[in-house]
Each structure stands twice: as structure tokens, then as C-alpha cells.
N, C-alpha and C positions, 0 to 999 in steps of 0.2 A: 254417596257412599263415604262410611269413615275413613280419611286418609291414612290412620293409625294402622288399618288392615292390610295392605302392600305397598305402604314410601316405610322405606327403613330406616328415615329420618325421626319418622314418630312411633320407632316400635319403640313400647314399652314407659310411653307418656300415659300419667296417669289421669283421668277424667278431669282434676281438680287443674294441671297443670296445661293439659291441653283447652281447658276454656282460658287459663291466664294467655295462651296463647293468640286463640282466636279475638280475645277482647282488644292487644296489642298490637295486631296487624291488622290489613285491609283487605280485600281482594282487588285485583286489576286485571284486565280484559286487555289482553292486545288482540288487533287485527292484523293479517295476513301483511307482510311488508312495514309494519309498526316497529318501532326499536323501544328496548327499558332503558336498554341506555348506547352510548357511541363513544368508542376509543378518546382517551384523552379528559374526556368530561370527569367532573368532581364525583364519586359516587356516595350515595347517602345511603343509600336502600339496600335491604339482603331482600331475597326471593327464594322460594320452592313452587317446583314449577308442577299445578296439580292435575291441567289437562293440556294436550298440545306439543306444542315442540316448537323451540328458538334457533335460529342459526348463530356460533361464533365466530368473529371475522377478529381478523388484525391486516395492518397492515406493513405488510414488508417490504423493503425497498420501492415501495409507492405503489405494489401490486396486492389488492387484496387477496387475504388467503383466509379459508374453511379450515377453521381450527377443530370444529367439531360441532354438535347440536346437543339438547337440552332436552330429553324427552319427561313423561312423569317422575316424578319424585329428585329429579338432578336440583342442586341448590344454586346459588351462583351469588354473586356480588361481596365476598364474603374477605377476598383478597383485598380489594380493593377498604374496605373499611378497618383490617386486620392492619394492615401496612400505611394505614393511610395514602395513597398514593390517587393520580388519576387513573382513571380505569385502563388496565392494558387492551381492549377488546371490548370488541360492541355484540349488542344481543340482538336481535330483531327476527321477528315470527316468521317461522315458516307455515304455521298453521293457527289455526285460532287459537288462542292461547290463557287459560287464567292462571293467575298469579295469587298466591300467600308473598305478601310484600311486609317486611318490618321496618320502619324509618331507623334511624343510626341511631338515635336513644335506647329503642325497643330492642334491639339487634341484641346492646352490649347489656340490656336488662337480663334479656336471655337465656345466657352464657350462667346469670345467677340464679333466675329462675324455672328454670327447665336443666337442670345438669346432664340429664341425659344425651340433650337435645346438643347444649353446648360444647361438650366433649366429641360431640360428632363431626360439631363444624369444625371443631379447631383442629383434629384429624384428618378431615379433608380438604380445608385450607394447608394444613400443612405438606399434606402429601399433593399436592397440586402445584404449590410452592417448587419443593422439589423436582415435580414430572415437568413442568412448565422451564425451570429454569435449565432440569437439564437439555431439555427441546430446545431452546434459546440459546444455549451456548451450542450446540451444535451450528445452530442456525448460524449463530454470531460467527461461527468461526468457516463455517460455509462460503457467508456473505464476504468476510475478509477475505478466503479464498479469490474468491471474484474479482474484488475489485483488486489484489493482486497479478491473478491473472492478466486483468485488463491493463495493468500498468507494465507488469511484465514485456505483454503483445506491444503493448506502444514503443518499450523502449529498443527490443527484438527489433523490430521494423526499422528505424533508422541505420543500425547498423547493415541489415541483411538487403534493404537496399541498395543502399551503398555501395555493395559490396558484388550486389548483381547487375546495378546499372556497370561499374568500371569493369566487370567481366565482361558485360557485354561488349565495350569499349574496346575493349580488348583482343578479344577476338575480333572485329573489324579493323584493329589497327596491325596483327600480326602479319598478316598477306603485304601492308606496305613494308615493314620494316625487312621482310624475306627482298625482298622488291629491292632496296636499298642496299641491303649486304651482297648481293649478288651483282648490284651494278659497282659498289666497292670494290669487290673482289677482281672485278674484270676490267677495274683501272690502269692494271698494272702497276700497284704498290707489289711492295718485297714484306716477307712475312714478321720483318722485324718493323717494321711500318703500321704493321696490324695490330702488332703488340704493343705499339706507344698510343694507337686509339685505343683498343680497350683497355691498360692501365690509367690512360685518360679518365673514361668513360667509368671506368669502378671506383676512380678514386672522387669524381663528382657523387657517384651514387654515396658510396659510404661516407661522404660526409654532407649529404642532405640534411640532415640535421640540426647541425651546427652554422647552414648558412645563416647571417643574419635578417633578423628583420627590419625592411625596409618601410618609410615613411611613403603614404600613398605617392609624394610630390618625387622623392628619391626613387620610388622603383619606375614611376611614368619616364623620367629621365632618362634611367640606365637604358629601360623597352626602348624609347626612341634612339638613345642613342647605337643601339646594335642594332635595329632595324635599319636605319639610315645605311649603315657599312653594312648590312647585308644586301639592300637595293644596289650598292656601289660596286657588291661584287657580282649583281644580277639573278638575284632572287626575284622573281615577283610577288611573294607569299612573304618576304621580309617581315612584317608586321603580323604576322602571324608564328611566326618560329619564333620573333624576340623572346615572348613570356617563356617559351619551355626555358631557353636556357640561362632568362634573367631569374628564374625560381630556384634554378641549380645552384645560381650564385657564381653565375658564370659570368664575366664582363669580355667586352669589346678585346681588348688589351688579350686575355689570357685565349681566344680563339685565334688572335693575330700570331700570336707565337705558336701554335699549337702547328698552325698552318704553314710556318715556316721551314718544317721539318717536311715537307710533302713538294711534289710536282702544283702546279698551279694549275694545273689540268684537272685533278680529284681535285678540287678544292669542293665541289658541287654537291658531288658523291660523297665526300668526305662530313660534311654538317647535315645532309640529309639524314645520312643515318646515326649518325651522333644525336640529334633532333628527336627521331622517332624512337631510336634507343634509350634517351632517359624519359620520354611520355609510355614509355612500354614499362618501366622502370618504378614511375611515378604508379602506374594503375595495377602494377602487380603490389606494390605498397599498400593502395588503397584495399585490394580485396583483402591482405594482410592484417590490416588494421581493423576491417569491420569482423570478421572471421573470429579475430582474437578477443574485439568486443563484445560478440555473442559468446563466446568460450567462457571469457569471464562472468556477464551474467548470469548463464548456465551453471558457472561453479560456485557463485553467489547464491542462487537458489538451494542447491544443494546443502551448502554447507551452512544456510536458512534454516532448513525444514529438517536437516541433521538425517539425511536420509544414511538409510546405512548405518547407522551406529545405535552403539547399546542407549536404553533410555536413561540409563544416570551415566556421565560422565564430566570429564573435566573440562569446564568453559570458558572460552575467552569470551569476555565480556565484551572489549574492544571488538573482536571480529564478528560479536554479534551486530554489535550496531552498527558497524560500517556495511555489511549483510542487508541490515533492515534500511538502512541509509540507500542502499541500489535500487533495492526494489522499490522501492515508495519514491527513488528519484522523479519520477514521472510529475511528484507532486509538488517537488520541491525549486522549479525553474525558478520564481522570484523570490528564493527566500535562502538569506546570509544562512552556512550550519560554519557554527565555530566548534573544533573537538579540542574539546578541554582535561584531556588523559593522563593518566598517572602514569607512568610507562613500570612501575614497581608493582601495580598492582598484579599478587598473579590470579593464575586460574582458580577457578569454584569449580567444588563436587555440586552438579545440578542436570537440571531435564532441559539441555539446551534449545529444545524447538518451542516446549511452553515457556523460556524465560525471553525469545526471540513474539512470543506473542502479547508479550507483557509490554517488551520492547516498542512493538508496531502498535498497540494501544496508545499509548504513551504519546509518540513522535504523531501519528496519525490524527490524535486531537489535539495536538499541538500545531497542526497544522491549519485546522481546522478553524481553532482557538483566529490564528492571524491571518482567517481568510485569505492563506497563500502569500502572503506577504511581509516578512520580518525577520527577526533572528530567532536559529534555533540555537544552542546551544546546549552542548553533552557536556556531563563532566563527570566526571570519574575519581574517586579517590579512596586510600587505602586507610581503614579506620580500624587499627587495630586487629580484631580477629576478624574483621567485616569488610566486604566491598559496598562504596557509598555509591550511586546511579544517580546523576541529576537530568531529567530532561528539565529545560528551561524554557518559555518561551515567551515574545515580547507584544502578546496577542490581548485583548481587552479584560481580559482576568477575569474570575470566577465572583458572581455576586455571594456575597455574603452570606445571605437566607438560603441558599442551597451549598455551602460547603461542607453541612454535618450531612447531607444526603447523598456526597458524591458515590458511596460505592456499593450504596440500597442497588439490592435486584430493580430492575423495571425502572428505575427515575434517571430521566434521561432531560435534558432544557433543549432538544432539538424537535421538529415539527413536530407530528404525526408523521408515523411512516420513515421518517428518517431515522431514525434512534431507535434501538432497541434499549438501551438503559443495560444492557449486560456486559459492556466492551471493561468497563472502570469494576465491576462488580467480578470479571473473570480475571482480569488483573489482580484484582485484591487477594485471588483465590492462590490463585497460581503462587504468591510472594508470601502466605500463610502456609501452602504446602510445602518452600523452601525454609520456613522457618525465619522469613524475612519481615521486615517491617516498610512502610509507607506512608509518607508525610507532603502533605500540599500546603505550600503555603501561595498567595495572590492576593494581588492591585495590579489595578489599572496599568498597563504596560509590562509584567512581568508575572508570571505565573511559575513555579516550581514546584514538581515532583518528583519526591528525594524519597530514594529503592534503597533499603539498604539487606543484604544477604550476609550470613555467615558461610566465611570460607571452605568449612567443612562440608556443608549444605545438608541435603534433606537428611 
């Protein structure tokens, strides 16, 4: 049957032009499980697919995924020779399948010789372009999702931790310290006696702080030496109480005096619960501190993803990237961030959660760039009516022959599967929407990407 008659690829090809066609392409036969081609590979070849049906595959975060199928009259390979690029996506039959194949010379003959034909492709190249890229940046920002997420959970977890083992602690310690104050109590101290242990005892707390820090050889010393004088006064847990109160910044000397104010009979009652009273002290600090830590990531998040707020407003550039700096901390254990800020710079009229995605692009392959390992460096500066953005990084730099492709859709220098090629290319977008500009310059040890925004913005 003439294909002319139902693929809408060759409506209205004229008999003269549809033999130039047939003379310049081949036919090809795949079998059931055969590929025309597979992700990443150089593609040479355009195709119309005239009987059968192909499967499209890509691969995302290392998981293959069904982009879609290829039934009669669908074209295909057409991006790939348009853009010059490796093929984003593999084809392989899901059924018997022949093929109208054009080699790459014939392809762009084409486009000259069949205009009908050619206006078609480049129409639905184009609009594939489109549908594909905006699929992709969904994706792309899906997948950054994710792996936020995941960075997020990891950082969550250490403080919430923390924060539930010393509760737990806590509560098992409470029944001794009740234990303690009530055999205090029943020492027969006078109530102005109670009052110089707890202004004691607050005034150690409140200045936990500022105790100093000790040289491992200095703090083993002090530990023995008030373990010693607390065996002398018949402890037998001595070595065991020294650390609480050599951590207070408490010495031998200042419980000797302490003790001078008391009967020598509470002397016992009197350190025991001093003892358990600043470990009770110390673990309510600790859920304090992790509590506050999650508080702050949680506000960090937030004020990330600009939740709650109108979509143009006023941005601090600074508190984005310290923002993106939290969350992406998870990636940054061995690697120096030096902030390099203009403190003059003020705020931009802009879309702070896509200029925070611009941000985590940026920082994220910069990270990436030095394999976890190196200097980042932000720098900030106020350039007349403009805010300047440098991320910097001290990672193997960008080879040469791919710097004019850095913010093509789809061209990514990472595996298969790892890269989508749109993180640099949604960047690019986003900093065109602001009316900004973007500059890379790299060698070997030092790569920079220089943002620059007008203050007024979009």
C-alpha cells in the first residue's frame, strides 16, 4: 500500500518527489527485541516507521523508563541530527518493524528536496523539543526534589537523634536526681543553705559556655585530680562524677569552698545532687540544641522554596545561598565554602525559589565538578544597577571542546543515566527570565560561573 494514503508525513508528496525519496533512503527490518539505536550513541539516521511499532526508553537516575512507542507513520531520529547531539533515548521493537531510514546526508537533502516533507519534520522536531524539554525540566526539578529530600532526611536525623537518645537519658536520669534532692532536703540544711547550692548550680549552668577548652593532657589531670579528693571523701563512683563537673569548669579548689559553707555530714548529699543536677542540665541542653537544629533547617527549607510568598518579590541573594548552602550541606563534609559577600549589596525584584534553583544548579555541579573535595567559593558583588553571583570552584574545569555546548538542552559530559543535560540549560532560562546574564569562564583547578541580575528584575 502507498504510504502517501494514511502517514501524514507524505500527504501531499508529489509522485516525482516521493520517488526522489524512495531512491534516497533504504528500508530496514528490525526484529522483535532489535534496537535502531540506544541512548547516548552518535545518531546518523532519520526513520518513518511504516509497519510495527518501537519502544522509547531513557534512562533516569539509573532506572529505565517508557517514554512512549512508535507506531505507523511516527518519524523519529530527527532531534538527534537537528541538534547535533548523542541520542537522548533508545528505540527497540516491540514488534516487527520496517523502517524508511535516511542516512544524515539524505536526511538534510530533504528538508531541500521534498519541502513539504521537510517543514514537517522541522515542526515536529520542534514541537518535541519543546514537549520533551518541558517533560525534562519537570523531571529535572522532580529529581533535585529528591535528592534534596534525601539530604534534607540525613541532615534531620542527626539532630532528631540526638535529641531523642538525651531525652531518653533523661527521663531515666530524673527518678535519680528526685532521689537526690529529697535525701538533700532531709539532711538538715536551713533554707538559706539551699539557696547558695542552687545559685551555685545556675551560676555553673549559665556559664557553661564560656568554660574553657581543655587540652586532652589538661582535662585527664583536672578528671584525676577531683576524682582523687572525691575517693578521699568516699565516693566510690569518684571517677565517674569527675567528668560532669570537670566539663562545668568546675575544679577541686572551687567544690572545696563550696563545701565549707555546709555540715560535713551533707557533704555526700550535697555533690550527688549537684552531680546529677548539671547532667540533668547538660541533657536538657542537648534536646535544646537539636530541637533548635531541626527548627532552623525547617526554616531554611522554607524560606528555600519561598513557601508562602507572592511569586515576584524582594531577594536576598545572600540568604539564598546560605538557604542552599543548608540544604545541600549533606554534600559539602570535605569541602572549604569561603563567602565572599558584599554586605552593600541590596535586595532584587525576582522569583526567589527559581533564583534558589539556579543557586543549587550552580553549587550542586560544583560539587560535583571536585568530587567532594575542594574550595567553594560564593562571591557577591554590587555592579552598578546589577547584582554580580560568582559560584567558584577548585574542581578539574570544564574541557574546552564542550564549553560552547554548556547550556544546549540535552548535552550533559555525565554517564548515561546520570545527567539529564537540563540542570545548566534550566539555569540558563531562569537568569534570561530575570533579564540576567551568565558567564563561565575554566582551567584546570578553578572553574567560575558569573550570574549577573538587574536590580529591578523581571
Amino acid at each position: 500500500m502507498d504510504p502517501r494514503h494514511d502517514i501524514e508525513l507524505f500527504a501531499g508528496v508529489s509522485d516525482s518527489e516521493y520517488q526522489w525519496m524512495l531512491a534516497n533512503s533504504h528500508d530496514l527490518r528490525l526484529e522483535v527485541g532489535e534496537y535502531f539505536i540506544r541512548e547516548g550513541e552518535t545518531g546518523t539516521r532519520f526513520y518513518v516507521v511504516l509497519e510495527g511499532e518501537m519502544q522509547i526508553q531513557r534512562v533516569l537516575d539509573g532506572v529505565p523508563t517508557i517514554m512512549g512507542t512508535t507506531p505507523r507513520g511516527i518519524i523519529g531520529g530527527e532531534i538527534t541530527l537537528l541538534l547535533q547531539i548523542p541520542s537522548p533515548m533508545s528505540a527497540q521493537a516491540i514488534l516487527p518493524t520496517q523502517l524508511m531510514v535516511f542516512e544524515e546526508a539524505a536526511f538534510r537533502a530533504l528538508v531541500a528536496q521534498v519541502p513539504v516533507v521537510g517543514a514537517r519534520i522541522l515542526q515536529i522536531g520542534t514541537d518535541r523539543i519543546a514537549n520533551t524539554t518541558s517533560r525534562r525540566v519537570q523531571q529535572e526539578k522532580m529529581a533535585a526534589l529528591g535528592k534534596l529530600s534525601a539530604g534534607l532526611a540525613h541532615e534531620l536525623n542527626n539532630p532528631a537523634a540526638a535529641a531523642r537518645r538525651s531525652a531518653s537519658s533523661l527521663r531515666e536520669l530524673l527518678p535519680t536526681l528526685q532521689r537526690h534532692s529529697i535525701d538533700l532536703c532531709a539532711s538538715g540544711l536551713h533554707a538559706q543553705q539551699l539557696n547558695m547550692l542552687l545559685v551555685f548550680q545556675q551560676d555553673v549552668i549559665q556559664h557553661r559556655a564560656d568554660v574553657k577548652v581543655l587540652s586532652p593532657l589538661e582535662q585527664s589531670d583536672r578528671e584525676d585530680e577531683l576524682a582523687d579528693w572525691l575517693d578521699e571523701l568516699g565516693f566510690a563512683d569518684g571517677y565517674a562524677m569527675a567528668p560532669v563537673f570537670s566539663a562545668g569548669g568546675i575544679r577541686r579548689d572551687d567544690l572545696q569552698d563550696l563545701l565549707t559553707h555546709f555540715p560535713e555530714s551533707a557533704s555526700i548529699y550535697i555533690l550527688n545532687w549537684l552531680k546529677t543536677a548539671l547532667e540533668v542540665a547538660d541533657l536538657l541542653y542537648e534536646v535544646d540544641d537539636g530541637t533548635r537544629r531541626i527548627s532552623e533547617l525547617v526554616g531554611a527549607v522554607k524560606e528555600y522554596t519561598y513557601m508562602d510568598q507572592a511569586p515576584l518579590q524582594p531577594v536576598d541573594i545572600h540568604r539564598g545561598l546560605d538557604n542552599t548552602l543548608r540544604v545541600l550541606n549533606h554534600k559539602l563534609k570535605s569541602i572549604t565554602v569561603q563567602r565572599e559577600y558584599d554586605l552593600n549589596l541590596p535586595h532584587l525584584m525576582g522569583r526567589g525559589g527559581e533564583l534558589n534553583q539556579v543557586w543549587t544548579n550552580l553549587i550542586d555541579n560544583a560539587i560535583d565538578a571536585m568530587k567532594g573535595k575542594g574550595t567553594l567559593r560564593l562571591i557577591t558583588r554590587l555592579e552598578n544597577a546589577y547584582a554580580m553571583i560568582e559560584v567558584n570552584d577548585s574542581g578539574t574545569g570544564i574541557p574546552p571542546e564542550v564549553m560552547s555546548r554548556l547550556f544546549e538542552p540535552f548535552f550533559t559530559t555525565k554517564p548515561v543515566g546520570q545527567g539529564t543535560g537540563l540542570g545548566l540549560d534550566v539555569t540558563y532560562r531562569i537568569i534570561q527570565q530575570h533579564n540576567g546574564s551568565i558567564d563561565v569562564q575554566s582551567h584546570p583547578g578553578e572553574t567560575r560561573f558569573i550570574v549577573r541580575l538587574p536590580l529591578q528584575g523581571v
